[in-house]
N, C-alpha and C positions, 0 to 999 in steps of 0.2 A: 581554471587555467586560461590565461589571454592566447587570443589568437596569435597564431606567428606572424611576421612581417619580412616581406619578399623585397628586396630591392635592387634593382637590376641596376648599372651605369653600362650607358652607351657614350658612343663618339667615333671619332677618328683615328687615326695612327696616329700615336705619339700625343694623344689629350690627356696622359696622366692617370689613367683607371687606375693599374697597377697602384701605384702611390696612394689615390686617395682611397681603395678599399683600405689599405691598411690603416689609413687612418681614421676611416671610419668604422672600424672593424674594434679598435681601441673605445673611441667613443660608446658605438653602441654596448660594449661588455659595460659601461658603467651606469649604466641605465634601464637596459634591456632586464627584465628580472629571469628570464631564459637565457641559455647559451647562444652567442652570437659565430656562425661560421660565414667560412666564404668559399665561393667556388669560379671556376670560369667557363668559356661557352668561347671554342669549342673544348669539349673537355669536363673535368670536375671527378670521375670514374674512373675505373680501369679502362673498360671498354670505351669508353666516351673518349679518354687521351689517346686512346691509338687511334682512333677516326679522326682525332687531330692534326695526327701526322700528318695523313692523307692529304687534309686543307689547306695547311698553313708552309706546306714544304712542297720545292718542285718548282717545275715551270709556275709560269701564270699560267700558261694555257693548258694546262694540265688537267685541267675540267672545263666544261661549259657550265655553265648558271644553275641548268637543272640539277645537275647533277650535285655540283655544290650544292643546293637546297636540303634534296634530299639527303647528302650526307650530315649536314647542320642537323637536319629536322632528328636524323636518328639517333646523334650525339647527343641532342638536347633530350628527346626521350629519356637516355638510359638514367640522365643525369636527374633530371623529374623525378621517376621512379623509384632509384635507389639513394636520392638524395635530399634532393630539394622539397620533392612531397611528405615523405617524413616529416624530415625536421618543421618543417609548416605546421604538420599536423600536431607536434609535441611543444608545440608556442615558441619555438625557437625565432631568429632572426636570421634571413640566408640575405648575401651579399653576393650580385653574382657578377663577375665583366662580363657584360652583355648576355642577351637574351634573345626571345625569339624578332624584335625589332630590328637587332642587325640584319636577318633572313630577309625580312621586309625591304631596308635598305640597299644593302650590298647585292643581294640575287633578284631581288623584285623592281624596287625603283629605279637601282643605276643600271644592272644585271638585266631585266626586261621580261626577266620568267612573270607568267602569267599572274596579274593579283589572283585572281580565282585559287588558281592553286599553292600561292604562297598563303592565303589565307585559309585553305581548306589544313596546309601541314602545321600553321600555326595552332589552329583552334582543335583539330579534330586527336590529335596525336598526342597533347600532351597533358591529359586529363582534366583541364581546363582550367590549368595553373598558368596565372597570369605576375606579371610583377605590381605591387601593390601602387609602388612609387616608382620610377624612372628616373633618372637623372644622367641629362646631356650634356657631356663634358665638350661644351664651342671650343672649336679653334680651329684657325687659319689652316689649311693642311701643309701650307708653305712652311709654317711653322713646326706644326705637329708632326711631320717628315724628317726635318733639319733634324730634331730630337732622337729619331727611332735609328739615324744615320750608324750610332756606335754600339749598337745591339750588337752585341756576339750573338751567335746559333745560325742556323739556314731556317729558321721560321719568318721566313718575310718575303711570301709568294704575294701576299696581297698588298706589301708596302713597295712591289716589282710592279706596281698596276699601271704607273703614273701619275703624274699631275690633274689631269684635267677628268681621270676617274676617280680621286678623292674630291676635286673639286664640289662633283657630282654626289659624293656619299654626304660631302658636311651639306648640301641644301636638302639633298632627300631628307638627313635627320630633320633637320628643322623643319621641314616642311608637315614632317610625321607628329613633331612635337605641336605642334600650331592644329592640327589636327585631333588629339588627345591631349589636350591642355590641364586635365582632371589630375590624369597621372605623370604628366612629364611635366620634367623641373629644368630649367636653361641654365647652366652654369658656365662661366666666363671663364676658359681655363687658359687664357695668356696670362697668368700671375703668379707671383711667387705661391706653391704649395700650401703654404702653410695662411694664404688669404683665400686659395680656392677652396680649404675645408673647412675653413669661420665662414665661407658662406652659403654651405652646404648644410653647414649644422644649424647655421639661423632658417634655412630652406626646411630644415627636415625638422626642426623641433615642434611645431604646432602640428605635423601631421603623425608626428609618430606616439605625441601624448593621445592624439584622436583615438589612434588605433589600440594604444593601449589602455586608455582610460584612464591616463592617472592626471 
């Protein structure tokens, strides 16, 4: 049996995840010779989506940094455990929006909680499942905001953040991506959908025949 393949998409508000799992979610089923799922972060679980509520509803100020960390960190656990490390382990393909990168981002770089400890709850807590491939969905957040404006729901405590703290998240991404260059992919997402996943799939296809051998 081949190994499974982890691939996490990060970004900003409004760069599209949502959209291109699913289209990369199509792709990978025609390929992948195991079942392809997907999940998100915070969330994927039972228990993981009610620790979601918590995050993504509410004031902004309704946590500080740590606090948000910690709750990520335990969301992301459950979701490891009863989800993600499985299906890993049965050669499956997981697809997840976002991973433990945005903790890094949002609570550690622009957020200010201590690297130390954002890196002790990355590594130490989640059995030392990592994403295999990454991929950074760029975009202006001027733009990537303008887009999330007509979201129905109250999830959008972190799209309440303002301008000059997403500002702040799209350089931390990059900055993180320039950093782990191995695993992290830059994708251009001011373009029509359907050019951001032709070039995602040109990005992903020599690394995912690697992984699988074929």
């Amino acid at each position: 049996m081949n190994k499974g393949v982890f691939i996490s998409l990060e970004g900003g508000e409004g760069s599209g995840k949502s959209s291109q799992i699913s289209l990369l979610r199509n792709w990978l089923d025609l390929i992948w010779p195991q079942p392809v799922i997907a999940t998100r972060e915070p969330g994927g679980t039972i228990g993981a989506e009610e620790i979601r509520q918590l995050l993504v509803t509410g004031n902004r100020d309704r946590w500080d940094t740590v606090v948000e960390a910690l709750l990520m960190t335990a969301s992301r656990r459950d979701n490891v455990v009863r989800l993600i490390k499985p299906a890993r382990d049965r050669g499956e393909a997981i697809i997840s929006d976002r991973f433990f990168d945005s903790t890094t981002v949002y609570q550690g770089i622009v957020g200010g909680v201590d690297a130390d400890l954002i890196d002790t709850l990355n590594s130490r807590f989640l059995d030392d499942i990592k994403p295999d491939i990454t991929l950074l969905l760029d975009i202006d957040p001027a733009i990537g905001l303008a887009r999330v404006q007509s979201r129905e729901g109250d999830e959008n405590r972190f799209e309440s953040k303002g301008m000059a703290f997403h500002q702040q998240v799209r350089q931390g991404y990059l900055d993180l991506a320039q950093k782990n260059d191995q695993r992290f992919i830059i994708i251009n997402a001011d373009q029509d959908e359907n050019q951001v996943h032709k070039d995602i799939v040109a990005a992903l296809t020599p690394r995912i025949k690697a992984i699988s051998g074929t």
